[in-house]
Structures are given as C-alpha cells and as structure tokens.
BASETOR-819930 format. One line per field, with one value per residue (C-alpha): residue number from 0; y, z, x; chain. Coordinates in Angstrom, 1 decimal. Each point is the difference from the previous one (the first is absolute). Layout:
N
num NUM / ...
y Y / ...
z Z / ...
x X / ...
chaine A / ...
END
This chain:
315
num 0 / 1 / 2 / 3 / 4 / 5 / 6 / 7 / 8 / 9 / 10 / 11 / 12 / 13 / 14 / 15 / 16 / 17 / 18 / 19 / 20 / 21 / 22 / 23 / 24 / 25 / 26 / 27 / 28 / 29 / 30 / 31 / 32 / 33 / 34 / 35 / 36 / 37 / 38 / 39 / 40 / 41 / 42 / 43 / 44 / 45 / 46 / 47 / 48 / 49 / 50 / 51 / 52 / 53 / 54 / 55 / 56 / 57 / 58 / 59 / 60 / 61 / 62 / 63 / 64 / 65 / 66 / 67 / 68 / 69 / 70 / 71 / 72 / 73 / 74 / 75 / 76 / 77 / 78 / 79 / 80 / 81 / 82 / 83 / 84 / 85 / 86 / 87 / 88 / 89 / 90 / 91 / 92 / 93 / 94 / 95 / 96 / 97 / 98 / 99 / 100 / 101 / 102 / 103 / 104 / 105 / 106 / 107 / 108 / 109 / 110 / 111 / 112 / 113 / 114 / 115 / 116 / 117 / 118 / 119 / 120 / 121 / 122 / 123 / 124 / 125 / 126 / 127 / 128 / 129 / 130 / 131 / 132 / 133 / 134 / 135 / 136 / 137 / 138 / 139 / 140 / 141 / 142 / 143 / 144 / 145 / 146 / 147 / 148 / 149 / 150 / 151 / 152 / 153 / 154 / 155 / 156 / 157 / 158 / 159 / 160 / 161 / 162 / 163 / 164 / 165 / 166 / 167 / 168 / 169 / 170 / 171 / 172 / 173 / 174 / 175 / 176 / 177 / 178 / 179 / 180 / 181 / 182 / 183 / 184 / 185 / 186 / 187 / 188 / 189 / 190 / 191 / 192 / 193 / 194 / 195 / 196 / 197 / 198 / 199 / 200 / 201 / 202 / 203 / 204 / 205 / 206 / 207 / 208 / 209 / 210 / 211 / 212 / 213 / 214 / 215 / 216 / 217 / 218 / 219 / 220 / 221 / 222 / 223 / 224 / 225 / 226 / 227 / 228 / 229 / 230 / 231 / 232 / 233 / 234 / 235 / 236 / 237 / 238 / 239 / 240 / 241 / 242 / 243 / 244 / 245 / 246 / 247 / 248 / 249 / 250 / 251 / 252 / 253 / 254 / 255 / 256 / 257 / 258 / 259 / 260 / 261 / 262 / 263 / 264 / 265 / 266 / 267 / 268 / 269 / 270 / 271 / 272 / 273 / 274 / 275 / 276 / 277 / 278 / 279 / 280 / 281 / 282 / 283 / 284 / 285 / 286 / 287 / 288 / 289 / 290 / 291 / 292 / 293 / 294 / 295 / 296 / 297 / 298 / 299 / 300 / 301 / 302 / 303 / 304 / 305 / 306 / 307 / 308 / 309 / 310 / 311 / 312 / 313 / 314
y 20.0 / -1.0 / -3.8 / -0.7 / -3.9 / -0.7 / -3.7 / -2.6 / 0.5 / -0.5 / -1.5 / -3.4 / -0.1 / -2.9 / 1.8 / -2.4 / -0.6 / 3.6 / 1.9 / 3.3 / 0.0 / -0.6 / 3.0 / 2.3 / -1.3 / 0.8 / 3.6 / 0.3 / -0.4 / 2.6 / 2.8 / -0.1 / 1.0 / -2.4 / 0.4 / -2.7 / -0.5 / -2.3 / 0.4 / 1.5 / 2.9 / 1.5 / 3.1 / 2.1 / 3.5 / 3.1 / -1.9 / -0.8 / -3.5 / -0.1 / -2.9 / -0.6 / -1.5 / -0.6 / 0.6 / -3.8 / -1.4 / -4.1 / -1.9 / -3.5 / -1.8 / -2.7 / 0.6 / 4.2 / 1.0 / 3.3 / 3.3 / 2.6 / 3.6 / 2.6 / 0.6 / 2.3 / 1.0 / 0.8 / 0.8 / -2.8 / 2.1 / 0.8 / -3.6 / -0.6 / -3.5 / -2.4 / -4.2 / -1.5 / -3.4 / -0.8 / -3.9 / -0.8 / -0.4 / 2.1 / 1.6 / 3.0 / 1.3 / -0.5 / 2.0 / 2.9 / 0.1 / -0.1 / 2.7 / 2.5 / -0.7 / 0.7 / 3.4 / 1.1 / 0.3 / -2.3 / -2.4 / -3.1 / -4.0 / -0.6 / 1.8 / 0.5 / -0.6 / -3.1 / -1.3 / 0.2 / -1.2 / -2.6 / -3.1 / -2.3 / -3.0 / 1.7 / 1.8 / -2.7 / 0.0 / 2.7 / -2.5 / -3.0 / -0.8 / -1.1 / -1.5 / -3.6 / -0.4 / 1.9 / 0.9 / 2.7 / -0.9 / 0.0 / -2.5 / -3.8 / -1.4 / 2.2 / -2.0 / -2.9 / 0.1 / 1.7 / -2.9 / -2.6 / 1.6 / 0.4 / -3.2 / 1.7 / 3.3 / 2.5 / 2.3 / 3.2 / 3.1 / 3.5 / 1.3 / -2.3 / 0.0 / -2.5 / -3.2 / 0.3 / -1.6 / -1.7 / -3.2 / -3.1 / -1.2 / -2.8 / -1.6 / -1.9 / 1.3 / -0.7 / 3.3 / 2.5 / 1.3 / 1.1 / 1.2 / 2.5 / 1.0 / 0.7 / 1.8 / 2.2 / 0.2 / -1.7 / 1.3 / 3.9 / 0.8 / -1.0 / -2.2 / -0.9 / -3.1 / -1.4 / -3.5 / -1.7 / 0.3 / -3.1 / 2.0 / 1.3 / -2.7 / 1.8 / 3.4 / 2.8 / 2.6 / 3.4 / 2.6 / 3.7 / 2.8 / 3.5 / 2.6 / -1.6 / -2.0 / -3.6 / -1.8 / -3.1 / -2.1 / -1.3 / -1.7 / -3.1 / -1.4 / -3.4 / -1.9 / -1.9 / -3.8 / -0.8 / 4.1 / 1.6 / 3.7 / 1.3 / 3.0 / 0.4 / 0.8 / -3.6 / -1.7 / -0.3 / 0.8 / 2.4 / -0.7 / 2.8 / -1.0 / 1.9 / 1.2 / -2.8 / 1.8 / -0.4 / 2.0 / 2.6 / 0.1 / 0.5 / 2.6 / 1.7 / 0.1 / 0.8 / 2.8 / 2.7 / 0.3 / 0.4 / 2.8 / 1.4 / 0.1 / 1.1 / -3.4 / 0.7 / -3.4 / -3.1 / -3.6 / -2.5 / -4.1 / -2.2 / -3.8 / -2.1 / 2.2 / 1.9 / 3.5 / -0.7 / 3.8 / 3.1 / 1.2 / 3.7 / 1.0 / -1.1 / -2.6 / -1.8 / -1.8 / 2.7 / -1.3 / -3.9 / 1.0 / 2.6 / -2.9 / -2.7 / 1.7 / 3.1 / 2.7 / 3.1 / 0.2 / 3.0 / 2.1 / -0.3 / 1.0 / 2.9 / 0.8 / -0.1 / 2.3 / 2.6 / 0.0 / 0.8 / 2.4 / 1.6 / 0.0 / 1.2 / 4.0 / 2.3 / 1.0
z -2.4 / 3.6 / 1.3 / 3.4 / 0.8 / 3.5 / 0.8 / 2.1 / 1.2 / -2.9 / 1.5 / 0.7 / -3.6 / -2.5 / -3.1 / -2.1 / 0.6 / 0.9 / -2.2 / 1.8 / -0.6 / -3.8 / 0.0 / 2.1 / -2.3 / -3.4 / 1.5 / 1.1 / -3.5 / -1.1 / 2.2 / 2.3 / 3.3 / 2.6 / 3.7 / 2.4 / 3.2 / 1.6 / 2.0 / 2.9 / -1.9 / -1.0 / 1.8 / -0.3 / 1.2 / -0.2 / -3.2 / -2.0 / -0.3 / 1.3 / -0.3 / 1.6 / -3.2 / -0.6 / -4.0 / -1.5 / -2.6 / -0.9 / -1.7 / -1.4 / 2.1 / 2.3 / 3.0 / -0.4 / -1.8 / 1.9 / 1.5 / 2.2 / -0.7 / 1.8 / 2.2 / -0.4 / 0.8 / -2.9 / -1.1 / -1.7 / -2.5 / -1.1 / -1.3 / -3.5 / 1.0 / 2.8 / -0.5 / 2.9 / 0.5 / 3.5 / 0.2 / 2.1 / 2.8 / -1.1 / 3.4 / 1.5 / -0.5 / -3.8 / -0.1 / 1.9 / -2.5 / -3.1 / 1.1 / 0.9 / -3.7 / -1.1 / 1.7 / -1.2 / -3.5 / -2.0 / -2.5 / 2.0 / -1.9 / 1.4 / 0.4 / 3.8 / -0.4 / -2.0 / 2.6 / 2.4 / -1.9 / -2.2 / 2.4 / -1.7 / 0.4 / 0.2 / -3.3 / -2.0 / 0.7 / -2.8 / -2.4 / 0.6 / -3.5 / 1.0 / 3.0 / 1.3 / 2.5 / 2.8 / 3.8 / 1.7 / 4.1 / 3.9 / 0.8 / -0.1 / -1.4 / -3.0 / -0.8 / 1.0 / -2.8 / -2.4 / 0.9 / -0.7 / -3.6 / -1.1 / 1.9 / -0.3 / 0.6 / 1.5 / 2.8 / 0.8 / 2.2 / -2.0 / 1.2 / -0.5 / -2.4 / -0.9 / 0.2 / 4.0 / 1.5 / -3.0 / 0.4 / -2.4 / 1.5 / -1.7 / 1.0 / 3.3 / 0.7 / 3.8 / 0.8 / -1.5 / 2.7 / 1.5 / -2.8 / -0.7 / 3.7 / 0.0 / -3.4 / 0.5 / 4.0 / 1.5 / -2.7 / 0.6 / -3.5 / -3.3 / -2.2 / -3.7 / -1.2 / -3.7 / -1.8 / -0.3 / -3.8 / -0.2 / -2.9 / 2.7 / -0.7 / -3.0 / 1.8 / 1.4 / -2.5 / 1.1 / -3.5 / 0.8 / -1.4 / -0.4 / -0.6 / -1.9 / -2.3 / 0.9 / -0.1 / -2.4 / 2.4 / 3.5 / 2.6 / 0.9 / 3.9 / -0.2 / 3.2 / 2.0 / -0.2 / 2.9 / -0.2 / -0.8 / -0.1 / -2.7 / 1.6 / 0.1 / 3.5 / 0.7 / -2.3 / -3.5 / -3.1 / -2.4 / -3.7 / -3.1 / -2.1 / -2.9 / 0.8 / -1.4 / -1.6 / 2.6 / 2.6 / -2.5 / 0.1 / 3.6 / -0.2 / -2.6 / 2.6 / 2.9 / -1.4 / -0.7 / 3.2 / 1.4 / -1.8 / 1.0 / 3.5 / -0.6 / 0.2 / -1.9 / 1.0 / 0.9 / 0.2 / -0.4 / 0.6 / -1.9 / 0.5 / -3.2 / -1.4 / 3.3 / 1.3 / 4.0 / 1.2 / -1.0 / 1.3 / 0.3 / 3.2 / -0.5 / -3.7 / -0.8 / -2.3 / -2.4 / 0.5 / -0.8 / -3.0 / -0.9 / 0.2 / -1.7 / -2.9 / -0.7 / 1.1 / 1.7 / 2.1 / 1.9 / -2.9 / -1.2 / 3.2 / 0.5 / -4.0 / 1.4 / 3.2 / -2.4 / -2.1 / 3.2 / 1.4 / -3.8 / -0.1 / 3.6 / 0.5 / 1.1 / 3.6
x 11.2 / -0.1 / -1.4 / -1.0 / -0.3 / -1.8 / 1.0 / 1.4 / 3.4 / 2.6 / 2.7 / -2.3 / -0.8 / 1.2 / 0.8 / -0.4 / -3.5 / -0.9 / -2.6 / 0.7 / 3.6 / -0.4 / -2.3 / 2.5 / 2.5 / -1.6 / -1.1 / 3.6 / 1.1 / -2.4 / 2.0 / -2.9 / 0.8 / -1.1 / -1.4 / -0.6 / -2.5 / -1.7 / -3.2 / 1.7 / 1.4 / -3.8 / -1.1 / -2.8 / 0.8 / -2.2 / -1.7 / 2.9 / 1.3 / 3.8 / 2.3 / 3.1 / 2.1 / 3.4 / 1.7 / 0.3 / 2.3 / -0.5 / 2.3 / -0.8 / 2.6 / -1.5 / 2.5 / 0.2 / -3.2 / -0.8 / 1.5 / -2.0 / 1.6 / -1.5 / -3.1 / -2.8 / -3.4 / -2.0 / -3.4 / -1.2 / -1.7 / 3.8 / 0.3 / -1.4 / -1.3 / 0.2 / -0.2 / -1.7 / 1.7 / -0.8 / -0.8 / -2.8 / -1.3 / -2.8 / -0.7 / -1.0 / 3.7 / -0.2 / -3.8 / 1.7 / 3.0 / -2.3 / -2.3 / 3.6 / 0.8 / -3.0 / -0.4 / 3.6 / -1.4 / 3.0 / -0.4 / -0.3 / 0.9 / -2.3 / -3.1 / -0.3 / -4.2 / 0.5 / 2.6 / -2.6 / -3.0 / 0.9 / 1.0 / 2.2 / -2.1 / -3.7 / 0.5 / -0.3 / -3.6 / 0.1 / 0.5 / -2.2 / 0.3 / 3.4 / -0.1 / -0.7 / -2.7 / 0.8 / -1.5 / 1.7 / -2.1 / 0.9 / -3.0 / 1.2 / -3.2 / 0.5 / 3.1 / -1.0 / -2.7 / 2.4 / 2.4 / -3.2 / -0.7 / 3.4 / 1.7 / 3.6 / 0.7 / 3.2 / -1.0 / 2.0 / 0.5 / -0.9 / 2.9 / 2.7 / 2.7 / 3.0 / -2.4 / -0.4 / -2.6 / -1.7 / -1.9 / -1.3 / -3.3 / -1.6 / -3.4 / 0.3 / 3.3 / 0.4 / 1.3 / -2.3 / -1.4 / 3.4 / 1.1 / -3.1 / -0.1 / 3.7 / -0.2 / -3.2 / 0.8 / -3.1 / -2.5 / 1.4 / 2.0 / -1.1 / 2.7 / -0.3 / -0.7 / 0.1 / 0.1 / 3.1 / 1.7 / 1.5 / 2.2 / 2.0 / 2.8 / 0.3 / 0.9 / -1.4 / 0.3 / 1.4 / -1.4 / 1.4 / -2.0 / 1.8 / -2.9 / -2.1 / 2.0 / 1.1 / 3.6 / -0.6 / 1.6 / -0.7 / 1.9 / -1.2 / 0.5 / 0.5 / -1.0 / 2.4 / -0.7 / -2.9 / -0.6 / -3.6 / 1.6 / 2.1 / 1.5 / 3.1 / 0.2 / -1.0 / 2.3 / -1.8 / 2.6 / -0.4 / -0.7 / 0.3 / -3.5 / -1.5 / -3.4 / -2.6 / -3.5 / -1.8 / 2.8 / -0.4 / -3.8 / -0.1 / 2.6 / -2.2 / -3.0 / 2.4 / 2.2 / -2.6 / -1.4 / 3.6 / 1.2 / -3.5 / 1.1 / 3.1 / 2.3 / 3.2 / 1.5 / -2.1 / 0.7 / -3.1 / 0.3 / -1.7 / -0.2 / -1.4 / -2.6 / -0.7 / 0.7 / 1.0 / 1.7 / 0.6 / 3.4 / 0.4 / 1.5 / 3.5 / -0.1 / 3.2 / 1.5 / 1.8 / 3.0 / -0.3 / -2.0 / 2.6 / 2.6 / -2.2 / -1.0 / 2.2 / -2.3 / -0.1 / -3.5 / 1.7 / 0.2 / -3.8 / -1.0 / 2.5 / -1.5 / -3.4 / 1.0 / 1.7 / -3.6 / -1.9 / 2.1 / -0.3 / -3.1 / -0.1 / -2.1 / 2.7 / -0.6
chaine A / A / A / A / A / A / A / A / A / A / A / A / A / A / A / A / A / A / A / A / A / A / A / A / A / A / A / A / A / A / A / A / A / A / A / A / A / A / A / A / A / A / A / A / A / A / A / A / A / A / A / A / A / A / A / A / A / A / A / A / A / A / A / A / A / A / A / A / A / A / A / A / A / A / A / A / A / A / A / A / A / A / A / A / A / A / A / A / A / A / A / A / A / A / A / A / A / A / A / A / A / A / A / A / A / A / A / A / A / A / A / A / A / A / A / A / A / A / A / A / A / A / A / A / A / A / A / A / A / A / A / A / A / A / A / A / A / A / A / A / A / A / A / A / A / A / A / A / A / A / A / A / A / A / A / A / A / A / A / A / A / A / A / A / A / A / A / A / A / A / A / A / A / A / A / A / A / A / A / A / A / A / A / A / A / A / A / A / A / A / A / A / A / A / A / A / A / A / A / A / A / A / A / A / A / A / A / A / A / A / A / A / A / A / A / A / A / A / A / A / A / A / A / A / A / A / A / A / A / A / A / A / A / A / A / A / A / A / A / A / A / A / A / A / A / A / A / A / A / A / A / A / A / A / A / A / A / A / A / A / A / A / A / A / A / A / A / A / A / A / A / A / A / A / A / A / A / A / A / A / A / A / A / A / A / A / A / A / A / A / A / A / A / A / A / A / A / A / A / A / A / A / A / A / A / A / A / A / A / A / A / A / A / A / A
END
C-alpha cells in the first residue's frame, strides 16, 4: 500500500499536537509506504498528475520524528491514496491543488469537490436545525439589525481558522462599526455572524467524525480567563469530555451527509447545544484525544481508507 500526504512542511510541526503525524504514523505501522509533497511538488504534464515526492519514514520522537529517503517523480495514480492536510488559507493556491488531485484519479481524504464546496463555516447552513441564529452578510445594516435582535453575538471571517479575527459585538458596543468595516472590508466580502453562546466558558467542543461513525469523545477548548475564543491557537486549554445526548444528536444529523460527500475525517465544534464549524480541510485533535482517553482515531480512519480502496472498481 502506498500513502501520499500533501501538507505543510514537517519539520515546523509539534508532534505532539499533530493529527497528520499520528496518521502517517499508524499507516507507517501498517507497512504502508509513504510519500510526501507539498503544493509545490504538483505537476500536471501531458494529462497525468506528477508530483515531485520524496520516500518518508516518521518516528514518534518529538526532537527526530522524520527522515526523507529518496526522491522521485511519480504518477500520482501510482499512489493508492493521498491525505490532503494542507491548513488553510483557503486560496486560489489550495482550489488549484484540489482540482490536480482530483484529475489524477486517487482516492483523495478528502474528497477534492467537497474540499471546495463545503466551507467550513457556511456549511452549517445545512443543518439549521442545529444552528443558533445566524447571518452570513457584507452590508452593515444587516448586522446592525441582526446585532439589535440578538443583542450579543460573535462575528467572523469565512476563511479564517485558529480563532483569528473573531469579534464579540454587543448592542451599543462603541466600536461596531470599525469592526464590521474592517471585517467585511468596507461592505465588499461577506463575514458570518451568529449569537453569542454564553456556554462557551464551558468549552468549545472539538467531535471528530471518521466516515461516518463518531468518536464518543470531544475535546473541549477551554477559554483563557477574559477570552471569548476557545481555540487553542489563542490560548484556551483542552478538556477530554464524553459526548453529552445532545453532541450525539447533531452528530447523527451531521454525519450522513459527510460520508455522502465523501469526508473520511471531519471535525465539527459545538458550543452548548449548537453546531458552529465543520472542519474538514486539515481537523485536529487525534492526538490529545488519543492521549486522553486511550484511543486510536488513526486507525478507524486508516480502517475506513482500506474499506474504500476495497471497495474501489479496478481501473
């Protein structure tokens, strides 16, 4: 079995937080031959999809946790399946890379369309039933009457990621208006807005999803004290919590429609009773919950890789 994994450069990883490496890890231990790229490395050359790749052993040690042998150029059709674990930004870069996977015809985690459809933030909208009130606008007033209804409410970039540029905007807050025009950039890009969950002192849940089936336990982001954001990227701590009833109902509404698009790994957040993202460009969190509650996410998804490539027609 051969792996590519298209990502961020691995020697600025922290392996202990890492879901990528615990993934090239547990396909490592399967014999799996693995192949790494970045963006960079994708050709397209008389039709076939080429990469520039070099042979990659990992080893779960945090100050010598990888070795490049040899490099190649291969046919990415050679490779029996490719993880896509850039991180955004989700730019025109990352578009071009998903449509070069896409044309070389692999098994892609994950599915290069999705990638491209489903933004993280705007396809929640699916799911209304679990959603708080939300406005997804680029006109001012819009928000301004959103803000008026609600009273309290976070506004955010579509494209952001880590808890960048996320606001609290209550009524009468004196800096609204700078804060809308600096976040939808004079009225010309649409940002999301929803009401504030005041349950996120209790966390902001992080509930992976490996094809279909969900891990009965989330992460939860705790805040820093004087913090709105639980990412944590901005300083909020990370709790192991059993999934309630109600994180499980949302995952049953949620998890359908993913494996329909072809998401093998997925991470939603959840704050209170309320479905917020849907993470499927680069989710995290395998390897605190791996720590936390003895578990090996890695292996249910390289399972659910295994079943598809099974299940695969022969070319």
């Amino acid at each position: 079995m051969s792996l590519g994994v298209l990502m961020d450069p691995i020697h600025k990883i922290n392996t202990r937080k890492d879901s990528t490496f615990a993934m090239l890890l547990e396909a490592q231990a399967r014999g799996w031959k693995l192949y790494y790229m970045e963006q960079k490395d994708l050709n397209l050359k008389n039709n076939h999809v080429i990469a520039h790749c070099r042979q990659l052993s990992v080893t779960d040690d945090s100050k010598n946790w990888f070795e490049f042998g040899e490099h190649s150029e291969i046919a990415v059709s050679e490779l029996d399946v490719i993880l896509m674990r850039k991180d955004p930004p989700f730019d025109m870069n990352y578009i071009y890379t998903t449509y070069l996977l896409e044309l070389s015809g692999t098994l892609v985690v994950n599915n290069p369309q999705t990638l491209r459809d489903a933004n993280e933030k705007l396809s929640t909208a699916w799911f209304p039933q679990c959603c708080a009130p939300t406005l997804v606008s680029s006109d001012a007033e819009e928000f301004k009457h959103f803000i008026d209804e609600q009273q309290d409410i976070i506004v955010k970039p579509l494209d952001g990621m880590g808890g960048a540029s996320i606001f609290r905007v209550r009524q009468q807050d004196p800096n609204t208006n700078v804060i809308l025009e600096t976040l939808t950039e004079h009225g010309n890009r649409p940002v999301m807005g929803q009401r504030f969950i005041a349950e996120i002192t209790e966390g902001d849940k992080r509930i992976l999803i490996v094809n279909g089936e969900t891990v009965p336990y989330s992460l939860a982001r705790i805040p820093k004290e004087g913090e709105n954001r639980g990412n944590l990227a901005a300083g909020g701590s990370g709790v192991g919590m059993t999934l309630t009833e109600r994180d499980h109902w949302i995952c049953q509404q949620v998890a359908p429609e993913l494996k329909k698009r072809g998401i093998l790994f997925a991470g939603i957040d959840v704050i209170g009773d309320y479905l917020t993202e849907i993470n499927i460009t680069s989710p995290t969190c395998i390897r605190e919950l791996d720590k936390m509650f003895d578990l090996n996410i890695s292996a249910m998804l390289m399972d659910a890789i295994e079943a598809k490539l099974k299940d695969k027609p022969a070319s």
